[in-house]
C-alpha positions, 0 to 999 in steps of 0.5 A, spaced: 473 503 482 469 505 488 473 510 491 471 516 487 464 513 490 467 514 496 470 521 496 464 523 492 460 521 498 465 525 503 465 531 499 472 531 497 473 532 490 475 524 487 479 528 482 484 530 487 484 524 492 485 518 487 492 519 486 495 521 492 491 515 496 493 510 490 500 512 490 500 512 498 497 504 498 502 502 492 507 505 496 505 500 502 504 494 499 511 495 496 514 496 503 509 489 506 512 486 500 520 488 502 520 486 508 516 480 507 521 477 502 527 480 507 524 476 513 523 469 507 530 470 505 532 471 512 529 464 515 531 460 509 537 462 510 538 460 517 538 466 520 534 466 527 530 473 529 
């Protein structure tokens, strides 16, 4: 809810930078979350890395 603010308060246009920085951390998360799971499965399945 404050990166408007945020954007506002940078003098770039809150409209036009919500979305792709929403989708750029979602996309992140995803990936956090792929490789964490990947790296659970893989020490519970005995698998030494």
């Amino acid at each position: 809810a404050s990166l408007p603010l945020l954007f506002d308060h940078l003098r770039l246009d809150p409209a036009l930078m919500s979305a792709p920085f929403i989708t750029t951390m979602v996309d992140v998360a995803g990936v956090f979350i792929y490789l964490q799971t990947a790296a659970w499965l893989l020490s519970h399945l005995g698998v030494n890395g």
